[in-house]
C-alpha positions as CSV (number, residue, x, y, z in Angstrom):
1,X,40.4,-9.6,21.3
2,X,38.0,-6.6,21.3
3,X,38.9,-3.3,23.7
4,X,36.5,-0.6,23.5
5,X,36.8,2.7,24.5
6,X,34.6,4.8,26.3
7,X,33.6,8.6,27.0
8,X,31.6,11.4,26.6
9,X,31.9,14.3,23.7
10,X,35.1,15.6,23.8
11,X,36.9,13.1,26.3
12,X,39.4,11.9,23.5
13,X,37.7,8.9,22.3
14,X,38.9,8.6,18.5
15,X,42.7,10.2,19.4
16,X,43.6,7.4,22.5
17,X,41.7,4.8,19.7
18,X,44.2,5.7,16.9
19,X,47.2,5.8,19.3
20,X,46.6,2.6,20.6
21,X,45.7,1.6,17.0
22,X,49.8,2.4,16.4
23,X,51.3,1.2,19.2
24,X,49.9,-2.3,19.7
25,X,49.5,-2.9,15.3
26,X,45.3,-3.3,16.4
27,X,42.4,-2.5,14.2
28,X,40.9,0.7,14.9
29,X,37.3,1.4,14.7
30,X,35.6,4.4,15.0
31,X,32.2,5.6,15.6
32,X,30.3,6.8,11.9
33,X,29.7,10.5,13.8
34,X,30.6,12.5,10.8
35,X,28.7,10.4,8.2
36,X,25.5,10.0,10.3
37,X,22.5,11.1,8.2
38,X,20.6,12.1,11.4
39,X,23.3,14.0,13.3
40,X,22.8,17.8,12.3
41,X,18.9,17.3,12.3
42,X,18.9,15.8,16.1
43,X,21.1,18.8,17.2
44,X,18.6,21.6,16.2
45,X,15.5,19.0,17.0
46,X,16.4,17.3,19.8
47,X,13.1,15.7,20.3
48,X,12.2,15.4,16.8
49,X,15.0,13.1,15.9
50,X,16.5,11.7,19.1
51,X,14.9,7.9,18.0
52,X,16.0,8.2,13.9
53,X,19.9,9.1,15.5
54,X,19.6,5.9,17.8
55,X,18.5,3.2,16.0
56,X,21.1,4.7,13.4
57,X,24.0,4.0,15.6
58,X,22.6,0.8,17.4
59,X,22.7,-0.3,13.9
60,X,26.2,0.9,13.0
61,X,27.6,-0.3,16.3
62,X,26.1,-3.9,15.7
63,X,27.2,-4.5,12.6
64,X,30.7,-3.4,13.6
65,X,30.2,-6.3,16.8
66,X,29.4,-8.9,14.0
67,X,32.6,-8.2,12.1
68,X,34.6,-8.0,15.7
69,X,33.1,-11.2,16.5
70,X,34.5,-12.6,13.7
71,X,37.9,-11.2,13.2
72,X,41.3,-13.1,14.1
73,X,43.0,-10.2,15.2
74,X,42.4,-7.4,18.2
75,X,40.4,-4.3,17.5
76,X,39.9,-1.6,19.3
77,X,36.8,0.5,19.0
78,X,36.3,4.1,19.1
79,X,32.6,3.6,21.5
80,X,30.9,1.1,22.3
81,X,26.5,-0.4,21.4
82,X,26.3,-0.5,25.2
83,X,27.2,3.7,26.0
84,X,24.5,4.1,23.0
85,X,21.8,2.3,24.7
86,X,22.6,2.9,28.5
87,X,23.9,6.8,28.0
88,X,22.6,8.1,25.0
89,X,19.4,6.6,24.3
90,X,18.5,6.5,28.6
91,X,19.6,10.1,28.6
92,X,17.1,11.4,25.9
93,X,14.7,9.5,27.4
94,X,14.7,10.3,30.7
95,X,14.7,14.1,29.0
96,X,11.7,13.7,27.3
97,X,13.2,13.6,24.1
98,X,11.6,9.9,23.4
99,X,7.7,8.4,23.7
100,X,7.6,5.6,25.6
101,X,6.7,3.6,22.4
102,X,9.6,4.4,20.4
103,X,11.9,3.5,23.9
104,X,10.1,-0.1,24.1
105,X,11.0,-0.4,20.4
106,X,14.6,0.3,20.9
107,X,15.2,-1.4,24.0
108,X,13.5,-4.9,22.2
109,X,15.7,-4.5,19.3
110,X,18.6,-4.4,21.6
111,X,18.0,-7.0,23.8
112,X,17.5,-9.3,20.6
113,X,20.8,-7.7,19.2
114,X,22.5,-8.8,22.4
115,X,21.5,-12.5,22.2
116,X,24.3,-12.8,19.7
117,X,27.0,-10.6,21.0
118,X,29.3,-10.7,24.3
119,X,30.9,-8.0,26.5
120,X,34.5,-6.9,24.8
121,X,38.0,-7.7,26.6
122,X,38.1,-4.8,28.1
123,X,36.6,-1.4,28.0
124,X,38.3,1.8,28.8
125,X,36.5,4.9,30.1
126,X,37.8,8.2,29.6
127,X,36.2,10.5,32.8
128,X,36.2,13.8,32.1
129,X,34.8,16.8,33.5
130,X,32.4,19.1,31.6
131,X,35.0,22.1,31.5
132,X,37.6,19.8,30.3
133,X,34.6,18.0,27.6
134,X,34.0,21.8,26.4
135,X,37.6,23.0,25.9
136,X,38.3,20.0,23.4
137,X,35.0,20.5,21.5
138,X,35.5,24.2,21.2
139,X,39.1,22.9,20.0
140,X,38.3,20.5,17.4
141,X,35.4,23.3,16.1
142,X,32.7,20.6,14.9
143,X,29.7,23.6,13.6
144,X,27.2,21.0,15.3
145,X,28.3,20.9,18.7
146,X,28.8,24.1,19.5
147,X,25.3,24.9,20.4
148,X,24.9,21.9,22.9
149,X,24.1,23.1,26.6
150,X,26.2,22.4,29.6
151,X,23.3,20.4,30.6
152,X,23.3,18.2,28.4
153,X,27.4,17.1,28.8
154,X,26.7,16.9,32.7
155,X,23.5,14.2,32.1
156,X,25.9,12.3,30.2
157,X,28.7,12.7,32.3
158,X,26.0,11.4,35.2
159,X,25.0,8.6,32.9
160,X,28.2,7.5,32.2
161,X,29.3,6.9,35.7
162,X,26.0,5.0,36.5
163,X,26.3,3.0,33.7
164,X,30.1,2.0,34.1
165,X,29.9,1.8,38.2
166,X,26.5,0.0,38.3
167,X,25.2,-1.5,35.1
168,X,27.9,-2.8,32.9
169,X,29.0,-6.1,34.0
170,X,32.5,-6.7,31.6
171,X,35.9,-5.6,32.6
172,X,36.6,-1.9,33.0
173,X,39.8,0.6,33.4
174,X,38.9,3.9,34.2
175,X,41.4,6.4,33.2
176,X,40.9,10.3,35.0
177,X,41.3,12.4,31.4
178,X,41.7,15.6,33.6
179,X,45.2,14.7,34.8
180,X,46.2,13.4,31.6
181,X,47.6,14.8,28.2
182,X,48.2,11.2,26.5
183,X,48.3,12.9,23.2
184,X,50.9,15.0,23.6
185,X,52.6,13.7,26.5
186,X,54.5,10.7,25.8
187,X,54.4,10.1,29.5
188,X,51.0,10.1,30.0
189,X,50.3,7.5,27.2
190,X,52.9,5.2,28.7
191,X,50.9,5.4,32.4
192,X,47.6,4.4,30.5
193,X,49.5,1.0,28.1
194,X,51.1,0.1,31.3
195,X,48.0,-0.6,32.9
196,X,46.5,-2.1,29.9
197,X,49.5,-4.5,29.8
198,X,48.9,-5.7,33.5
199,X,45.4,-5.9,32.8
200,X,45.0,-7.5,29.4
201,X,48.2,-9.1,30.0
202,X,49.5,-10.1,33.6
203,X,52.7,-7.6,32.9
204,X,54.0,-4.7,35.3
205,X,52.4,-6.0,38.4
């Protein structure tokens, strides 16, 4: 079984991956941010890198779907190849950040990507607002995304909700992150397995 989870920067991606990593005994996955060769070039050139940062993580991300799509055990993965292509890459595109050459590129190599892949279990999307987005990334202190602009969070945060309300076509639970502290409150991680056990697995109806 594959779950994926989904979010914008900050929305606590990697820490709800790692604690349903523990609780259920799945594999956990998580995005190559730290180790992407690209990442602290794209954030002070924005345009001059945006299509050398995406084809790096539709890369990553399909190679991690070839080893989900053959595993006999359920992993769950810290974002997902479909967020990179309908969020990230649309978003710098529709910014300007991308020729319409490069876009056609990326958009052919992923549709022949996705002739040999299929939608995960489930996917989870984290919703968060931009003040709560900026509080956790001025908490976790990563140098490289202090200097993003509001503007950029909120055209994510935008994308995001088109592309889980109106383009993605697999099995979604939404989860408000603003009410929720699942990381420290033991509570609050018990509302969001709950629903993934009725979901995933007919329980707590």
């Amino acid at each position: 079984m594959h779950i994926a989870i989904a979010g914008n920067i900050g929305s606590g991606k990697s820490t709800l991956t790692r604690m349903l990593a523990r609780h259920y005994g799945w594999e956990a996955r998580y995005e190559a941010v730290d180790h992407n060769p690209y990442l602290e070039d794209y954030y002070r050139d924005i345009r001059r890198w945006s299509f050398n940062l995406e084809v790096y993580f539709l890369k990553e991300r399909f190679r991690d779907l070839l080893a989900i799509a053959q595993a006999d055990h359920t992993i769950v993965q810290d974002r997902s190849i479909f967020e990179g292509v309908y969020v990230f890459m649309r978003n710098n595109k529709e910014m300007g950040h991308l020729s319409d050459r490069d876009y056609t590129t990326y958009m052919e190599l992923f549709e022949q990507m996705m002739s040999v892949v299929k939608y995960p279990d489930l996917m989870i999307y984290l919703r968060a607002s931009v003040p709560h987005l900026v509080g956790n990334i001025q908490r976790r202190g990563r140098d490289y995304e202090q200097t993003m602009k509001l503007e950029y969070l909120e055209n994510l945060n935008m994308r995001y909700d088109d592309f889980i309300y109106k383009r993605y076509k697999g099995r979604v639970m939404v989860v408000e992150k603003d009410t929720l502290d699942f990381q420290n409150n033991p509570r609050d991680f018990a509302k969001i397995v709950d629903r993934i056990d009725q979901t995933l697995f007919g329980l707590f109806p």
